[in-house]
C-alpha positions in Angstrom: 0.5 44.2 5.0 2.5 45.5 2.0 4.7 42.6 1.9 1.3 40.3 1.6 0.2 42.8 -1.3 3.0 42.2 -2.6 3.5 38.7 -3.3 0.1 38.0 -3.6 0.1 40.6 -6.8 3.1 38.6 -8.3 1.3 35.3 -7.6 -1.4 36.8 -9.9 1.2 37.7 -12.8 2.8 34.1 -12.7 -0.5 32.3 -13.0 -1.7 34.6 -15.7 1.6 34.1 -17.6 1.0 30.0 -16.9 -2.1 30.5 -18.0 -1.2 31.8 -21.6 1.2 29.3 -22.2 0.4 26.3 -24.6 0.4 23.0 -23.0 3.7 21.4 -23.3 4.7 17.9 -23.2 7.8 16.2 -22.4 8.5 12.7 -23.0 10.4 11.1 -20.4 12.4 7.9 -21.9 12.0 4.3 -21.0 14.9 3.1 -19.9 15.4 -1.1 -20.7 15.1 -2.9 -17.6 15.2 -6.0 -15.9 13.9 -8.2 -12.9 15.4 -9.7 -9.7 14.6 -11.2 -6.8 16.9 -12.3 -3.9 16.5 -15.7 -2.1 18.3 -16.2 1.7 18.5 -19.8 2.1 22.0 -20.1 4.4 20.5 -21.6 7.5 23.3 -20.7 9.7 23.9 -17.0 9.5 22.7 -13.2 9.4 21.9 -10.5 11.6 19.1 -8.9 13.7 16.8 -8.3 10.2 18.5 -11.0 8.3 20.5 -10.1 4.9 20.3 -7.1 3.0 20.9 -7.3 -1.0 21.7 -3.9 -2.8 23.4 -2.6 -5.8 26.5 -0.3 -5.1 27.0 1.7 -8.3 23.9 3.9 -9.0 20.6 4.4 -6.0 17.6 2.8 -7.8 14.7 1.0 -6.0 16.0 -2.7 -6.7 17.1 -3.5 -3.3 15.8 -6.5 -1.4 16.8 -5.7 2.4 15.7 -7.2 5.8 15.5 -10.5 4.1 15.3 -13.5 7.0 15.5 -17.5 6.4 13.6 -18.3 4.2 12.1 -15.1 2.9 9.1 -15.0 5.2 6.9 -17.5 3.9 3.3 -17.0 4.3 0.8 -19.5 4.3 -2.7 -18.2 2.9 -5.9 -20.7 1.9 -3.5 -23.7 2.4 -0.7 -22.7 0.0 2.9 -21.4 1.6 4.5 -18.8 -0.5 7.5 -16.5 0.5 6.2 -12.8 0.7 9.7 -11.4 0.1 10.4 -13.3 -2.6 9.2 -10.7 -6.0 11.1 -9.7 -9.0 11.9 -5.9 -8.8 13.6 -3.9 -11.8 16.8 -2.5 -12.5 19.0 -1.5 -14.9 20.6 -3.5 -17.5 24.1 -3.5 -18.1 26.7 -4.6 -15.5 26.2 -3.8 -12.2 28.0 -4.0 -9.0 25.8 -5.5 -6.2 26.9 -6.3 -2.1 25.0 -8.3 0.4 25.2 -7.6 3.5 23.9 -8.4 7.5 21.1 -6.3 7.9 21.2 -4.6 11.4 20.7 -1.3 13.5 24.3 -1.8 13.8 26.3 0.1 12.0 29.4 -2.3 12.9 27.5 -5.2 12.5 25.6 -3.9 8.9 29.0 -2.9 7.4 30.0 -6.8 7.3 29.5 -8.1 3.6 29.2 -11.5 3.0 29.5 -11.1 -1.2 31.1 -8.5 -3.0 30.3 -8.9 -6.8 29.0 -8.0 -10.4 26.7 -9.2 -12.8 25.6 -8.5 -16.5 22.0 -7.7 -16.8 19.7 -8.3 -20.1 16.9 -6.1 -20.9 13.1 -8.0 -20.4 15.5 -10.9 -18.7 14.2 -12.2 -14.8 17.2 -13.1 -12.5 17.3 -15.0 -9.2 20.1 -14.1 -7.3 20.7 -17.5 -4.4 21.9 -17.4 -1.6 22.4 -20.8 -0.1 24.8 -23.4 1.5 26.5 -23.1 5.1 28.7 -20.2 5.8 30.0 -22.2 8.8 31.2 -24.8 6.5 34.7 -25.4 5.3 33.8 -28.4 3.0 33.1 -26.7 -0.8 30.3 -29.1 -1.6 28.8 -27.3 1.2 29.7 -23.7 1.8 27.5 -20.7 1.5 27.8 -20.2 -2.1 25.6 -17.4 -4.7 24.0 -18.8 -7.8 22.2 -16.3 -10.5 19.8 -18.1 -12.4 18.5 -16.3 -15.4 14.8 -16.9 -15.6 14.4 -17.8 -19.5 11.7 -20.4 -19.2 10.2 -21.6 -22.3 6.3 -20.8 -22.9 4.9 -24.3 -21.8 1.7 -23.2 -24.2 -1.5 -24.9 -22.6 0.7 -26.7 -19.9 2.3 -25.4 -16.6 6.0 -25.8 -16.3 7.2 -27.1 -12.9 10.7 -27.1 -10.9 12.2 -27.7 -7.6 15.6 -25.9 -6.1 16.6 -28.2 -3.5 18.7 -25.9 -1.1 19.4 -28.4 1.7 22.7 -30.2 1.3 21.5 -34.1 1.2 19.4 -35.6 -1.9 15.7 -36.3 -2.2 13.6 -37.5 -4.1 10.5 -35.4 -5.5 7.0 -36.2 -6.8 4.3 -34.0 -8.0 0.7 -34.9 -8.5 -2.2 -33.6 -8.9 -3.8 -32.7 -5.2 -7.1 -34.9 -5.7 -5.2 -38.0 -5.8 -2.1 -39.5 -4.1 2.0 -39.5 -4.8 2.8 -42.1 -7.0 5.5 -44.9 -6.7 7.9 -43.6 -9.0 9.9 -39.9 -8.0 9.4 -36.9 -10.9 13.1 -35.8 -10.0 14.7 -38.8 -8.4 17.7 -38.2 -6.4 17.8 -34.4 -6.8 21.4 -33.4 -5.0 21.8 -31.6 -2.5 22.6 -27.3 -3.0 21.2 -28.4 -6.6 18.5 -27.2 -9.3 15.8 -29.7 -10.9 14.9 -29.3 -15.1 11.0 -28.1 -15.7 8.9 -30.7 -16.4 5.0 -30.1 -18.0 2.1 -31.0 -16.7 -1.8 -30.2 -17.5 -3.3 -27.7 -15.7 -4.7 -28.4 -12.3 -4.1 -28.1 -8.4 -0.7 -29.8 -7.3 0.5 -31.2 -4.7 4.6 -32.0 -3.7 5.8 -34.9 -1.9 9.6 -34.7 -0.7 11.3 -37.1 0.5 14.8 -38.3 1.6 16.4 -39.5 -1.5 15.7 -43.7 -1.4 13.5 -43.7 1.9 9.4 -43.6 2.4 9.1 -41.2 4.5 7.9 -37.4 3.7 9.8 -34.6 4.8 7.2 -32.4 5.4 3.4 -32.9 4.8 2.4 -32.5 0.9 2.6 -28.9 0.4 0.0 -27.4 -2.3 1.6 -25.4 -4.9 0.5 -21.8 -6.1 -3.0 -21.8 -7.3 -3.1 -19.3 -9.3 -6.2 -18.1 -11.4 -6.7 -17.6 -15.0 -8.2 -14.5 -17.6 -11.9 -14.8 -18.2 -12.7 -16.4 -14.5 -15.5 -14.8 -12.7 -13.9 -14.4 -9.8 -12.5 -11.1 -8.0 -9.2 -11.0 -6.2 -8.2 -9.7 -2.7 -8.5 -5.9 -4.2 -12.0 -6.3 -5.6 -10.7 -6.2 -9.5 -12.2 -8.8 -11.9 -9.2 -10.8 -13.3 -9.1 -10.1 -17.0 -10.4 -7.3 -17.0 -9.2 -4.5 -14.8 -6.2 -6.5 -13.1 -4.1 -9.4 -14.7 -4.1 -13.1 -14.3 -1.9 -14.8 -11.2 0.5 -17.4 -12.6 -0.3 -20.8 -10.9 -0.3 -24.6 -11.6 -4.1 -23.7 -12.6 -3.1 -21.4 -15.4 -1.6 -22.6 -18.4 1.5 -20.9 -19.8 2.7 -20.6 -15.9 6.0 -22.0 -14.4 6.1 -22.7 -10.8 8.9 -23.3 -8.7 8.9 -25.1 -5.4 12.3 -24.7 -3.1 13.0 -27.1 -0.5 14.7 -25.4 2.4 16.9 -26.8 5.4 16.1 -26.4 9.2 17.6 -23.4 10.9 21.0 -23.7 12.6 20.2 -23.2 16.0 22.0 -21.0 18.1 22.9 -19.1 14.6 21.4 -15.5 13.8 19.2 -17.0 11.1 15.4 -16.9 12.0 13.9 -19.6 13.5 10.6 -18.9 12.5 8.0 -16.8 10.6 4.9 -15.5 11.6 1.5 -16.2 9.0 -1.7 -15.1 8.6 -1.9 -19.1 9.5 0.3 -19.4 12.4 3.4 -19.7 13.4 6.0 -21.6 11.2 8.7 -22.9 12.5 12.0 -23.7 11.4 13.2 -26.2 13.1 12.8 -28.8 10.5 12.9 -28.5 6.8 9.5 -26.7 4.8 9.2 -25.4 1.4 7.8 -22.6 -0.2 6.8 -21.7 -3.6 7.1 -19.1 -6.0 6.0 -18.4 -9.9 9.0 -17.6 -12.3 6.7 -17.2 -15.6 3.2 -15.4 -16.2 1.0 -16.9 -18.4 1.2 -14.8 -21.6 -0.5 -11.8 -22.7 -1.2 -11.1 -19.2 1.9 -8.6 -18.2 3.8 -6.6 -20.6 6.8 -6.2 -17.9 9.6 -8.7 -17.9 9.9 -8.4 -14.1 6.4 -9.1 -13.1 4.4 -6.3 -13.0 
């Protein structure tokens, strides 16, 4: 019982002593940061949860790990984006990165496919690319990494588009809007293969993609429809219930002007390889087995996020 009377009494003294104190603030620093995001599109390798992207030299929250084929698209309301795809910050200056097999496996999650650095810029968005065959000997081929730093110009009352072609043959690419049909002539004609398109602009509105081999008339895939999006000052609410605009920022899209919109053109899985051979969507299954695409948004529209990386 003493002990208890004890403590308790110098519980009493502390918070009286707490209590006389003024308040005090302490400013924590911003440190300058910038955005990455991690792409696995080598259809012929990884481990039991795909790849695992980290920086080495300091423990922030920038990894992307348990990344699959692919990046898990997700097909909601008729558009497939990758869930796994999302710029997350870290910390400018150069940094040392790995990426390795993600696994259980301590033997198997050791094993790092690149070992390398990069310089980061403050407010700067980087995609980091994985892509190629790691089976393959020829170079044209190989698994090779690309870092693309995201400086797109603001396309102003347009929408900025692109395509990363990640398979290893050409094709031939044309956007239009999703009322209509693909015209005759390709927007990026003969886009190589393991290769990156320029941004072309285009008004406002739903799109749709047609790929193609490069020179045939056949579609690879059905017409995929790109990002949506939806713009400041629309009536509408989003999946959490906030009023764009207003209490929750606008979602880049082919919609919303100042956006830029990326779609990537994947291979099929290597079968018999560790890569996944499918994902599973709110929509079904999708499988792997041929090539698909998947978008993502590399540009807000501005005004509407005051982080580089994305919010």
């Amino acid at each position: 019982m003493r002990r208890f009377i004890l403590l308790s009494t110098l519980c009493l003294a502390a918070g009286v002593v707490s209590a006389c104190k003024p308040d005090e603030e302490i400013a924590s620093p911003v440190e300058p940061k910038a955005g990455i995001r991690f792409i696995n599109a080598v259809p012929d390798t990884g481990a039991a949860n795909g790849l695992d992207f980290r920086f080495v030299d300091i423990v922030e929250n920038s990894s992307a790990y348990n990344i699959p084929f692919r990046n898990l698209p997700q097909t909601t309301a008729g558009v497939t984006a990758s869930a796994l795809i999302q710029f997350k910050p870290a910390k400018v200056g150069a940094r040392h990165f790995r990426i390795f097999l993600s696994d259980t496996l301590q033997s198997v999650a050791s094993v790092v496919l690149k070992d390398s650095t990069l310089n980061l810029e403050a407010t700067h968005n980087y995609t980091l690319l994985l892509w190629g065959n790691a089976r393959s000997t020829d170079p044209a081929t190989r698994m090779r990494l690309s870092v693309i730093d995201e400086t797109v110009p603001d396309p102003t009352t347009s929408v900025a588009l692109r395509v990363i072609n990640t398979t290893t043959s050409a094709i031939d690419v044309r956007q239009y809007v999703s009322s209509g049909a693909a015209p005759a002539d390709a927007s990026w004609a003969n886009l190589a293969g393991l290769s990156i398109s320029t941004y072309q602009q285009v008004a406002p509105s739903q799109i749709k993609f047609n790929v193609r081999p490069a020179g045939t008339t056949t579609a690879l895939f059905t017409d995929p429809l790109a990002l949506v999006g939806q713009g400041v000052g629309t009536t509408e609410k989003d999946a959490g219930g906030c009023k764009v605009g207003v209490d929750c920022i606008a979602t880049p899209g082919t919609t919303v002007a100042g956006s830029a919109v990326t779609l990537i053109v994947f291979p099929a899985y290597v079968a018999g390889s560790k890569a996944a051979a499918s994902a599973t969507s709110p929509a079904g299954t999708i499988s792997f087995a041929t090539p698909g695409s998947s978008f993502m948004w590399d540009r807000r529209p501005p005004g509407t996020c005051t982080v580089a990386f994305g919010c």
